[in-house]
N, C-alpha and C positions, 0 to 999 in steps of 0.2 A: 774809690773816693780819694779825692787828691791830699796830700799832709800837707799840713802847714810849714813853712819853713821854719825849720827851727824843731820840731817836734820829731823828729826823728828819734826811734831808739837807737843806742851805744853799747860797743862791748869792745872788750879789752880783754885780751888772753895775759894774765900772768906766771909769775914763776913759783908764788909760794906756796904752791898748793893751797889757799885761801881762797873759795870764791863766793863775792856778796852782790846778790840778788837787789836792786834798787825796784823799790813799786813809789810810784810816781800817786797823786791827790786826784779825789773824782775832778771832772773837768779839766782837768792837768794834762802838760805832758811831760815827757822826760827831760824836759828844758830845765824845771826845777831843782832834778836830782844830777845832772850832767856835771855842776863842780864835786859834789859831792862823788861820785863814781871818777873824775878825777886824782881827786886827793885819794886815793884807795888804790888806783892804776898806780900811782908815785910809789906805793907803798909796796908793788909788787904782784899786788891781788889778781886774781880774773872775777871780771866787773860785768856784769850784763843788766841794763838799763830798757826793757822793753815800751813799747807805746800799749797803752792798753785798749783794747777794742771801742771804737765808739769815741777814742778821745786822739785832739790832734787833726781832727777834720772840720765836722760841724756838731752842733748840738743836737740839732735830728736824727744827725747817725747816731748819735749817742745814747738816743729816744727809742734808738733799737736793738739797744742790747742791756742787756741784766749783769747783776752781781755773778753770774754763774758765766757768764763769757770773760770777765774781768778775773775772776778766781782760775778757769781753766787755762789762761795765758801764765799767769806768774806760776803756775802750780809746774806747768810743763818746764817752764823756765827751772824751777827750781831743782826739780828731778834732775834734768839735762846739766846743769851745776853737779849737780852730786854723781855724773858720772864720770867728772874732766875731774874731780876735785877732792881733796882730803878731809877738808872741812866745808860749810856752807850755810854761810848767816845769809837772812833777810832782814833789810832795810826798808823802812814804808812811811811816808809822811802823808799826816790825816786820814785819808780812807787807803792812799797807800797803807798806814799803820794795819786798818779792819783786815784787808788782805793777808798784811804781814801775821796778825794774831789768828785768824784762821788757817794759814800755811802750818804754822806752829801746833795748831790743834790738831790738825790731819796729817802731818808726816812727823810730829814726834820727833824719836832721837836723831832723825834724818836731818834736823838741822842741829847747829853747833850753838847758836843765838840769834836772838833779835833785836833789832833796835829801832825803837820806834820816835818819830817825831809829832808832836802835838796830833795822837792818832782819836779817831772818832771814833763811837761806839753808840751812842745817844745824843738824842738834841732835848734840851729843855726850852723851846721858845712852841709858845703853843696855837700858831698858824700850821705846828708840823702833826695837830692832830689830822686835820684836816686833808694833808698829802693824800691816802686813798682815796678819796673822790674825787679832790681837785687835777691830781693827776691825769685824770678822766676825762676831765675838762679843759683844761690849760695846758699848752703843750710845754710850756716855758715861762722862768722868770727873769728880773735882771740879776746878775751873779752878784756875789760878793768874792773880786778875787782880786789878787793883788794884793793882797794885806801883807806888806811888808811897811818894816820903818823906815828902811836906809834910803834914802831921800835921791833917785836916778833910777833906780829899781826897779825894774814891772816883770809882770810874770807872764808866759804863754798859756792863755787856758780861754776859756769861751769868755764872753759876755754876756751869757745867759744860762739859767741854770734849768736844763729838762727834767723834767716835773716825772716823766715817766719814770727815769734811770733813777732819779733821787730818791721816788718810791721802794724800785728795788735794792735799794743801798741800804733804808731802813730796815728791812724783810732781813739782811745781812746782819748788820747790827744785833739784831735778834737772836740770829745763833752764835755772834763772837761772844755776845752777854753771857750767855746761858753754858756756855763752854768755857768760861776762861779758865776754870779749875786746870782742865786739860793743860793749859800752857805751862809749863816745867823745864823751858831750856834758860840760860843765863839771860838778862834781859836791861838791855840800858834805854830809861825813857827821857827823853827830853822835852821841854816843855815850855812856852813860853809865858809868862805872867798877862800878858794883854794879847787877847786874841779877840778879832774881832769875826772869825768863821766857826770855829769850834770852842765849845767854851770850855774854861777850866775844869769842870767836875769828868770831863772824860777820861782827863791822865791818872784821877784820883779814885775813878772807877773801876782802870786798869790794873790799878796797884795794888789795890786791895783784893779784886777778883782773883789773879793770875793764880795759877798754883806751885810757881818759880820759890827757891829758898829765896827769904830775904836777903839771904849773907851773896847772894848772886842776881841781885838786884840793882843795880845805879840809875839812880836819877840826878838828872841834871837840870836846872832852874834857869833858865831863859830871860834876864832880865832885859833884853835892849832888843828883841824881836818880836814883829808878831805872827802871824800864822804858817807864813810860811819863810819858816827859820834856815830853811836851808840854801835862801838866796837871801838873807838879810845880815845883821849886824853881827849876830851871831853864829854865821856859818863857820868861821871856822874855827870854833869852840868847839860843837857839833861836829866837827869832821876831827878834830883830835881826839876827840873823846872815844869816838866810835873808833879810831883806829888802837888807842890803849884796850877799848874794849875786846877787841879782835884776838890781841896780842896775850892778853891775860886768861881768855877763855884758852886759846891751843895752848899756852904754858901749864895750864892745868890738866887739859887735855893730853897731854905729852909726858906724865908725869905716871 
């Protein structure tokens, strides 16, 4: 299946022994996360920005693959990180985030941190009871994407949201819920105040779940972006932040 332009994944070998694993949003592609994997290449890091199955072509291929083709891509990613590398955080915005807190449940001390941007876990809008059947039914809806503020800005991801993969995203959600005690590595989340994809109670379901010390916890409050903060007003608040993150986790690590 052909990629779209623009959707390609990115990588970047660096020198500091640091490498940060970018996981890109359902319907997304690594267009979103590419400054941000930037700003990290500047930094010295090695950067690996994957496309994840199913996204970056069409919404039907995407109708054909589950949460378990999506996990088996960044997982490999990850490992593969942790054999070039000293340390190795994952990075994940919205359902990239579900990925990123599931990587963190399954490989433990193998990662160094996460950092998660306005990441999903649950939806409270109640059409999404309904997802196991209608899925069934409907192959697609229209998307809700593009949710940024910064007024020139658009984002690469579908115009339709497949009804099938959406379902298996919830089925994910399920076990990031149910595990997040598991999560215990240093953890910086950010989050924006007006989201109009993911709603506020998921960063606040994060936080309280996780089972990370609080004293190794940062949050960060998003006031001028909305969902996806990583191409909007607030990127590069988000992209500093997460590089002081970096820096402070191996200073302690080093210690």
């Amino acid at each position: 299946m052909p990629v779209l332009a623009g959707a390609e994944p990115f990588q970047h070998t660096g020198t500091s022994g640091t490498g940060v694993l970018l996981c890109h949003g359902f319907t997304g592609t690594p267009a979103s996360m590419r400054p941000w994997g930037e700003h990290l290449a500047a930094e010295g890091h090695t950067v690996r920005g994957p496309r994840l199955p199913g996204h970056g072509t069409t919404w039907r291929e995407c109708n054909r693959t589950t949460w378990r083709d999506w996990y088996g891509c960044v997982e490999r990613e990850a490992l593969e990180l942790s054999r070039r590398c000293d340390a190795v955080f994952v990075f994940g915005l919205s359902m990239g985030g579900t990925l990123t807190l599931r990587l963190a449940q399954q490989l433990g001390d193998a990662l160094a941190g996460i950092a998660l941007v306005n990441p999903s876990v649950l939806t409270s809008r109640p059409a999404a009871r309904f997802l196991p059947v209608v899925s069934h039914l409907v192959p697609s809806i229209p998307a809700i994407s593009g949710d940024i503020a910064k007024p020139g800005v658009t984002e690469l991801s579908y115009d339709r949201t497949p009804l099938r993969a959406a379902h298996s995203l919830s089925r994910l959600w399920r076990s990031v819920r149910r595990d997040l005690p598991l999560v215990t590595q240093p953890v910086l989340l950010a989050h924006s105040t007006v989201d109009h994809v993911v709603e506020p109670v998921n960063s606040r379901v994060v936080l309280d779940g996780i089972g990370t010390d609080p004293a190794r916890v940062t949050e960060v409050v998003l006031h001028d972006s909305f969902h996806v903060a990583t191409l909007d007003n607030d990127a590069p608040l988000v992209f500093e932040r997460s590089s002081e993150f970096v820096r402070a986790v191996r200073q302690v690590g080093s210690k």
